[in-house]
N, CA, C and O of each residue as an XYZ file, in Angstrom:
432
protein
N     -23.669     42.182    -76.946
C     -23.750     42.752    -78.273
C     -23.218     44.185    -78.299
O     -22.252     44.518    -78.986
N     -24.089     45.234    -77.297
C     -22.800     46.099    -77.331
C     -21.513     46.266    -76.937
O     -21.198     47.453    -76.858
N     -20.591     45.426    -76.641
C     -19.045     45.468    -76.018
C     -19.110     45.340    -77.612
O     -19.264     46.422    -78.179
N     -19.038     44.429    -78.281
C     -18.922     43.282    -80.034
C     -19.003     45.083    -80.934
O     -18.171     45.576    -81.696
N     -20.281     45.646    -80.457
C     -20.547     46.983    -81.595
C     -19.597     47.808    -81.081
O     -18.980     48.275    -82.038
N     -19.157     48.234    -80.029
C     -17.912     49.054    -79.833
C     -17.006     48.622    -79.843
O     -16.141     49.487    -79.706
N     -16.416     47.185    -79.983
C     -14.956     46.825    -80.400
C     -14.624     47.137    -81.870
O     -13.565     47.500    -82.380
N     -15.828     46.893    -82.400
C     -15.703     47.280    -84.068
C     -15.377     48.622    -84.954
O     -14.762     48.974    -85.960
N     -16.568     49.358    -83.441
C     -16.314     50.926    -84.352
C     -14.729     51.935    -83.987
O     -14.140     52.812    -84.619
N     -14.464     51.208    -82.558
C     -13.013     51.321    -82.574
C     -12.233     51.273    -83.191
O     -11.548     52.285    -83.343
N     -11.924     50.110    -83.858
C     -11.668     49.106    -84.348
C     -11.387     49.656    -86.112
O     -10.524     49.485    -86.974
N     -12.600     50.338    -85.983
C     -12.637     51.021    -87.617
C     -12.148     52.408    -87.668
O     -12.535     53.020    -88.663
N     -11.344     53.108    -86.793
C     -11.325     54.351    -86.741
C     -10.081     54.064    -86.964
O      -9.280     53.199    -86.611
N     -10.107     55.658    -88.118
C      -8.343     55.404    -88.500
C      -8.609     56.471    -89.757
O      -9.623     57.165    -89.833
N      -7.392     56.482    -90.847
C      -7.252     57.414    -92.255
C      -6.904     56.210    -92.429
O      -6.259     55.394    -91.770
N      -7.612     56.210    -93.769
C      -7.291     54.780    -95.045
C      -6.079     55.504    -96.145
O      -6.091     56.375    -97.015
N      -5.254     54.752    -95.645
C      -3.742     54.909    -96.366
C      -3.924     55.308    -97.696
O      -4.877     54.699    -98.183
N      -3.335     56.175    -98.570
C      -3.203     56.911    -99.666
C      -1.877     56.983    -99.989
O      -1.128     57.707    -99.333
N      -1.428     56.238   -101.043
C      -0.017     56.454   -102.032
C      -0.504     57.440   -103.039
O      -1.582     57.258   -103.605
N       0.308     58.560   -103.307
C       0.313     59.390   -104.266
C       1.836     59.480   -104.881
O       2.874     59.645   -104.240
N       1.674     59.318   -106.388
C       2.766     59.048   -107.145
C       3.409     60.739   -107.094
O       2.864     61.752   -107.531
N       4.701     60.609   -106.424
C       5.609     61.633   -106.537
C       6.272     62.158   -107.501
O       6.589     61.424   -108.437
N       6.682     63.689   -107.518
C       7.470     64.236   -108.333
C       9.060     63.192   -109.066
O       9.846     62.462   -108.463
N       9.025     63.383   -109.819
C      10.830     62.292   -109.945
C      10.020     61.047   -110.770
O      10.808     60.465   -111.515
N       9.203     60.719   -110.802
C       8.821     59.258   -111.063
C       8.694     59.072   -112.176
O       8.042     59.945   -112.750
N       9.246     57.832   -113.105
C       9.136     57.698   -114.316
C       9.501     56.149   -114.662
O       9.380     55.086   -114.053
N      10.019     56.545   -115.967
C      10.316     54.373   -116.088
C      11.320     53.789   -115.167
O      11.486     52.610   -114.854
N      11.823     54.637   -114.875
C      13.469     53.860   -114.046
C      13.261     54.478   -112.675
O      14.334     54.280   -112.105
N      12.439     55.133   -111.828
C      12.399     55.490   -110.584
C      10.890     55.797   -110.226
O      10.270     56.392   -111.108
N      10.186     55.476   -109.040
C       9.209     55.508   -108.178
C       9.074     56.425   -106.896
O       9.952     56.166   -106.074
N       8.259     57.367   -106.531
C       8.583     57.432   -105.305
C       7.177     57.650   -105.223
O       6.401     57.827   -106.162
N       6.866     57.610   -103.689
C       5.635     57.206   -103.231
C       5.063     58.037   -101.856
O       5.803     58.056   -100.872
N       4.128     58.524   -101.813
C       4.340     60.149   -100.734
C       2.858     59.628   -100.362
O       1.954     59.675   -101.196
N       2.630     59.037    -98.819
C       2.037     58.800    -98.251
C       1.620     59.819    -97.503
O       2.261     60.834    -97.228
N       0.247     59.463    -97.090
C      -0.785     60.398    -96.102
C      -0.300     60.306    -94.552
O      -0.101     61.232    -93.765
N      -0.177     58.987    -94.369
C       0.199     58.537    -93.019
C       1.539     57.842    -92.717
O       2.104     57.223    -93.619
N       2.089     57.923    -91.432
C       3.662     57.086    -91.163
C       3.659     55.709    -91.211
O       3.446     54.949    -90.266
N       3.901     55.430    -92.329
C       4.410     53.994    -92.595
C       5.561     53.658    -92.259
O       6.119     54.615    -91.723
N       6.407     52.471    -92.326
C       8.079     52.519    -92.444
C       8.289     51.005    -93.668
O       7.497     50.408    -94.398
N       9.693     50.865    -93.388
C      10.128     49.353    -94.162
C       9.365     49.251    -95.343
O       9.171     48.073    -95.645
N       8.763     50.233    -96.275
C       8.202     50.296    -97.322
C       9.104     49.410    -99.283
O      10.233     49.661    -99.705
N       8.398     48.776    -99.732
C       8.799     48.061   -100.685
C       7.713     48.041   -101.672
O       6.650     48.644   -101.524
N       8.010     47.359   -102.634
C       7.380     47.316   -103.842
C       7.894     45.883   -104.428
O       9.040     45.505   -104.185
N       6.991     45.104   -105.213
C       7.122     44.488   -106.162
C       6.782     44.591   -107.628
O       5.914     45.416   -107.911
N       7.188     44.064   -108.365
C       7.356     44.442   -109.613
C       6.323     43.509   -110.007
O       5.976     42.527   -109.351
N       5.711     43.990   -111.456
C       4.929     42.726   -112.419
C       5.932     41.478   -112.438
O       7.131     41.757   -112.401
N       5.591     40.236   -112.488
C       5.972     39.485   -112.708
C       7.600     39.220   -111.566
O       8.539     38.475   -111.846
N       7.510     39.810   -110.720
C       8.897     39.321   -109.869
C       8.825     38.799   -108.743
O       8.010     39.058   -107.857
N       9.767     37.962   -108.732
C       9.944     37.079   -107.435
C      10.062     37.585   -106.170
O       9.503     37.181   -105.150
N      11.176     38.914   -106.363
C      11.401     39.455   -104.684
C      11.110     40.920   -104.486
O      10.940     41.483   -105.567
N      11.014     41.603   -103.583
C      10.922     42.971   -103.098
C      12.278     43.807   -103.520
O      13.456     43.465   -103.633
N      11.630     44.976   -103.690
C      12.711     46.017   -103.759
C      11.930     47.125   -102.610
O      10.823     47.631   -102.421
N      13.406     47.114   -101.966
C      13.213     48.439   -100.963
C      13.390     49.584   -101.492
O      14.144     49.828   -102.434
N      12.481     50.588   -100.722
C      12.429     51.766   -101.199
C      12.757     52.611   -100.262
O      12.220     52.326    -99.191
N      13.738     53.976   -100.219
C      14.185     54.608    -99.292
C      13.691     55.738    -98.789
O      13.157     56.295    -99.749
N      13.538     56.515    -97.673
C      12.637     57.065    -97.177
C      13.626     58.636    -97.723
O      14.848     58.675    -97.577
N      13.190     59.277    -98.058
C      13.822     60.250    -98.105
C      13.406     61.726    -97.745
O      14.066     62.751    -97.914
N      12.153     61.579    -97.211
C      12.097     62.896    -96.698
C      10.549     62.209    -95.375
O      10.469     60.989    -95.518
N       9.711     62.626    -94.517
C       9.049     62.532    -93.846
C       7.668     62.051    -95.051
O       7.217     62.912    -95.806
N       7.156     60.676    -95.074
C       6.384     60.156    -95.850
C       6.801     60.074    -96.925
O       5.823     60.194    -97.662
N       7.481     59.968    -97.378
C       8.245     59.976    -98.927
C       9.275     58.948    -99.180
O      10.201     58.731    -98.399
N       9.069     58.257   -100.409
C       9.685     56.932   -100.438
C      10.336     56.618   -101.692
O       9.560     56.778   -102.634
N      11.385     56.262   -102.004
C      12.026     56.452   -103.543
C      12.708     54.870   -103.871
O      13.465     54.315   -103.075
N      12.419     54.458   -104.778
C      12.948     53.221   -105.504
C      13.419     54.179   -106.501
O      12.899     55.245   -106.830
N      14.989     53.368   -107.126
C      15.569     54.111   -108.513
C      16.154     52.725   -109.138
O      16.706     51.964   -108.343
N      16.093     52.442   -110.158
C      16.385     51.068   -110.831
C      16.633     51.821   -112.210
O      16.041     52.720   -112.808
N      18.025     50.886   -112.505
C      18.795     51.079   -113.716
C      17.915     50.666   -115.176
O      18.035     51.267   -116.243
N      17.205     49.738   -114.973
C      16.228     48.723   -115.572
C      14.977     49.792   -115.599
O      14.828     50.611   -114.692
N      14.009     49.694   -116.840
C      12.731     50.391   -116.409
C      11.962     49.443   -115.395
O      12.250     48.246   -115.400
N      11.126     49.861   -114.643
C      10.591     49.502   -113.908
C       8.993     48.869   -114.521
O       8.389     49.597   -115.309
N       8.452     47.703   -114.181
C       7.222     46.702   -114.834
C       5.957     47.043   -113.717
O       5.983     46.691   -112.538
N       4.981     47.719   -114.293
C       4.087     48.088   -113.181
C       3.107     46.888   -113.472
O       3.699     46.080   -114.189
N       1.619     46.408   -113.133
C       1.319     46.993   -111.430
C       2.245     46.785   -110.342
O       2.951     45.779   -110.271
N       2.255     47.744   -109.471
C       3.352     47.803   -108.344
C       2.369     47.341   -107.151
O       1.547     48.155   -106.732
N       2.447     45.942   -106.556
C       2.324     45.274   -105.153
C       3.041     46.614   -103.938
O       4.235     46.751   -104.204
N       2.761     47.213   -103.185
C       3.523     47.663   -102.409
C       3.352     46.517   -100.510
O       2.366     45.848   -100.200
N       4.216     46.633    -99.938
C       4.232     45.798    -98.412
C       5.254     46.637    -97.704
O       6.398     46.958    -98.024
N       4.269     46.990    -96.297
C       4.927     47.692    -95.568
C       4.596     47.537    -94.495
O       3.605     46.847    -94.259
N       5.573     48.334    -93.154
C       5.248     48.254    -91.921
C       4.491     48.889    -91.277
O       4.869     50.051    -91.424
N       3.116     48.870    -90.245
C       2.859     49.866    -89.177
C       3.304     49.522    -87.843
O       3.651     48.378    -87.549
N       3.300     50.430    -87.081
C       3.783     50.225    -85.666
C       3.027     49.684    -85.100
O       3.515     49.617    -83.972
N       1.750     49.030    -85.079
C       1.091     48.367    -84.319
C       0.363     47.088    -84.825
O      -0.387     46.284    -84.270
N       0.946     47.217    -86.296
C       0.237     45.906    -86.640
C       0.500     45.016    -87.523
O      -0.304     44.455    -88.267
N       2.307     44.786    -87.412
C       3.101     44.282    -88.499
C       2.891     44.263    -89.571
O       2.565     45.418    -89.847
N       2.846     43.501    -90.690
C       3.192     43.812    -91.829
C       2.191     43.920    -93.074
O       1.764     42.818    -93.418
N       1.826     44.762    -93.658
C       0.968     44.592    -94.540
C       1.008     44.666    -95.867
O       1.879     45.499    -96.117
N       0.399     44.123    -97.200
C       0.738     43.987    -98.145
C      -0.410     44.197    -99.007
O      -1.368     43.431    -98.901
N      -0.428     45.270    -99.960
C      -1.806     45.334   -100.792
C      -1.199     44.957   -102.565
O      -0.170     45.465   -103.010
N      -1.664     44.449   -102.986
C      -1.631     44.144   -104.106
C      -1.910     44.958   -105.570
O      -3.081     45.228   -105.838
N      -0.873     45.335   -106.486
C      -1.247     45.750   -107.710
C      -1.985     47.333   -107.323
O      -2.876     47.759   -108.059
N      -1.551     48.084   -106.187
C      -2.037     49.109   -105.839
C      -1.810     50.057   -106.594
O      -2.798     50.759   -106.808
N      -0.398     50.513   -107.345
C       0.170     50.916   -108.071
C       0.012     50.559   -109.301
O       0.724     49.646   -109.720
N      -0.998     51.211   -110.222
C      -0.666     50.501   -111.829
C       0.533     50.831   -112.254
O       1.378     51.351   -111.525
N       0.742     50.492   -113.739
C       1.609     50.032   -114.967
C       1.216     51.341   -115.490
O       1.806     51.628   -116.531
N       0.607     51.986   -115.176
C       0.612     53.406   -116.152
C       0.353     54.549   -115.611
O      -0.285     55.431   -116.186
N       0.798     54.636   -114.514
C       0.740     55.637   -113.217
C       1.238     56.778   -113.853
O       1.917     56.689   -114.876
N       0.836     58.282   -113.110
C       0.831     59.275   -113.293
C       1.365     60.251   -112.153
O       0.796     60.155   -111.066
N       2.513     61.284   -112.293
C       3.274     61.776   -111.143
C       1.447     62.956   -111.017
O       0.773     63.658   -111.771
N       1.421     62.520   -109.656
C       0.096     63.616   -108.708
C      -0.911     62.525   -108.137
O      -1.609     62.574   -107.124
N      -0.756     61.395   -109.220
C      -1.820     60.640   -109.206
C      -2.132     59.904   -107.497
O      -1.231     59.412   -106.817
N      -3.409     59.976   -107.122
C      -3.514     59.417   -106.034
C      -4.268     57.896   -105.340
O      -5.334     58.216   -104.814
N      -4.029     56.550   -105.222
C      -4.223     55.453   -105.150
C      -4.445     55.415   -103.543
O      -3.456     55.365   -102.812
N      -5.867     55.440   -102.957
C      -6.488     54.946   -101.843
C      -6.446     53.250   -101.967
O      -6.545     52.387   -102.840
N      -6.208     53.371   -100.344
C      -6.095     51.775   -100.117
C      -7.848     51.399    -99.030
O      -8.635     52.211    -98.543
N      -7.869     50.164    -99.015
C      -8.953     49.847    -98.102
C      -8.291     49.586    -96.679
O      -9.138     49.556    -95.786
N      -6.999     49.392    -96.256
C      -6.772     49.918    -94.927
C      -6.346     51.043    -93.775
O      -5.594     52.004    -93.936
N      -6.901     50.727    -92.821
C      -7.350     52.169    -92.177
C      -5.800     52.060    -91.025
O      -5.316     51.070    -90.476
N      -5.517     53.002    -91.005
C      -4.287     53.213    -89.909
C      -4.712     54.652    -89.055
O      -3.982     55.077    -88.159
């Protein structure tokens, strides 16, 4: 039982990922300024079939720009280095705010 209670609290140690809606962002562009190093970062749209990549453009900082306004809640799916791929859902509302800050429930 204790090996089981210290695999866990290990296990739980980490910063729980934080997207904060960046400067620039509006109907036709996103960018997304994380707490921690993510990579291969994307977004899905309300109602869409596939991913749009988003480009890293400065150290935690991530920019989608679309000609089209953009349909929130925003799905975001991304990479960590140790624990392939993850995907949180509708993390991003439809009526987001540039400062605004969206905690996730996983810990990196």
């Amino acid at each position: 039982m204790a090996v089981l209670a210290t695999l866990l609290a290990v296990g739980s140690c980490g910063t729980a990922l934080t997207f904060t809606v960046g400067k620039g962002s509006g109907s036709t562009s996103l960018s997304l300024v994380t707490n921690v190093a993510i990579s291969e970062v994307e977004v899905k749209e309300k109602g869409a079939a596939d991913w749009s990549e988003l480009k890293e453009s400065s150290t935690n900082t991530w920019t989608l720009s679309s000609k089209a306004p953009l349909k929130g809640p925003f799905s975001v799916r991304f990479l960590v280095k140790n624990g392939g791929y993850r995907v949180i859902d509708d993390v991003i509302p439809a009526e987001f705010k540039v400062g605004s800050a969206y905690k996730t429930s996983i810990q990196i």
